[in-house]
C-alpha positions in Angstrom: 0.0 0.0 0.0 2.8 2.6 0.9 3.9 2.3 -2.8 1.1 4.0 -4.2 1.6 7.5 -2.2 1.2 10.4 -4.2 1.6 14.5 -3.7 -1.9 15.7 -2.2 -2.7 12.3 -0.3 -3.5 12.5 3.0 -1.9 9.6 5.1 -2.1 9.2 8.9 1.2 9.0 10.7 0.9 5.0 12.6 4.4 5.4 14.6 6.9 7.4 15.8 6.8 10.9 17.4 3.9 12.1 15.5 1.7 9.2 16.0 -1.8 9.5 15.2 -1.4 12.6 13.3 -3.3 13.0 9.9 -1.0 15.4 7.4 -1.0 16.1 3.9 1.9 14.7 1.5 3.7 18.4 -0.2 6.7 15.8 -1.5 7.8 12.8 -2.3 11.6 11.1 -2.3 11.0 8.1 -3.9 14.7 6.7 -3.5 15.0 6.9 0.0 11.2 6.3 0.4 10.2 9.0 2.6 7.4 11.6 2.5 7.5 14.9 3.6 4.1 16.1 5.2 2.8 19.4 5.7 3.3 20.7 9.5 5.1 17.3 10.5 8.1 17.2 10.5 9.5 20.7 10.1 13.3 21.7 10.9 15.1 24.8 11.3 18.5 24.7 10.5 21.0 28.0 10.9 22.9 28.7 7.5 25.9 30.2 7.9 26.8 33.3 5.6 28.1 31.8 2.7 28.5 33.4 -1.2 25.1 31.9 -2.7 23.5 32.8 1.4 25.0 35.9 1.9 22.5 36.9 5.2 22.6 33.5 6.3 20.1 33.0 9.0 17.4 30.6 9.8 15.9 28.1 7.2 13.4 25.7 7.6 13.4 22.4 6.1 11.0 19.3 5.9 12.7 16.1 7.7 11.2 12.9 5.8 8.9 10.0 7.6 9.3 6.4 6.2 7.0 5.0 4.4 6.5 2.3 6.9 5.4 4.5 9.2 2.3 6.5 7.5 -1.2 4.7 6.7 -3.5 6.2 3.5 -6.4 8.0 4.9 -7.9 9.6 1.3 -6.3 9.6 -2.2 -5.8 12.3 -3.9 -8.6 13.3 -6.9 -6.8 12.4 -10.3 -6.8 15.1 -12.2 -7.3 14.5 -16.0 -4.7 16.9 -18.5 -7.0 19.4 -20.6 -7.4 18.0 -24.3 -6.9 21.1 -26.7 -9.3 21.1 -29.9 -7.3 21.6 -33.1 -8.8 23.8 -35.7 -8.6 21.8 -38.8 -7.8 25.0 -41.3 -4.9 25.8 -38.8 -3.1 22.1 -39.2 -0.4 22.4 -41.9 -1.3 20.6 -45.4 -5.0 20.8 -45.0 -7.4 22.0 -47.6 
């Protein structure tokens, strides 16, 4: 079941620290099979002044929950991609 996560689901967290907390999925790492959710798991981390962060500061990050450790609670709606209608005088060649 925890194979077919997708952005948007919402899942309910079944162990750990933020047990029995329902979150929605914002991103997906596939190849270390963790899930970042929205409000769950959120880190700040101080950057220091570097060339490309020149004010350095605070940055918050999400931290990523297994896989194992989240249940589906509702799929997300599948949205279908818009169809465009080709004008037939428009397409090159016709008559």
């Amino acid at each position: 079941m925890a194979q077919n996560l997708k952005i948007n689901d919402k899942v309910l967290v079944i162990s750990g620290d933020h047990k029995g907390k329902e979150a929605k999925i914002v991103k997906i790492d596939r190849s270390a099979r963790k899930a970042m959710l929205e409000g769950i798991g959120v880190i700040e981390r101080h950057m220091k002044k570097s060339y490309l962060n020149p004010a350095g500061g605070k940055k918050t990050i999400h931290v990523g929950i297994d896989w194992s450790n989240l249940k589906l609670v509702e799929a997300a709606k599948a949205v279908k991609p818009a169809v465009k209608k080709v004008d037939k005088k428009l397409k090159k060649g016709a008559k």
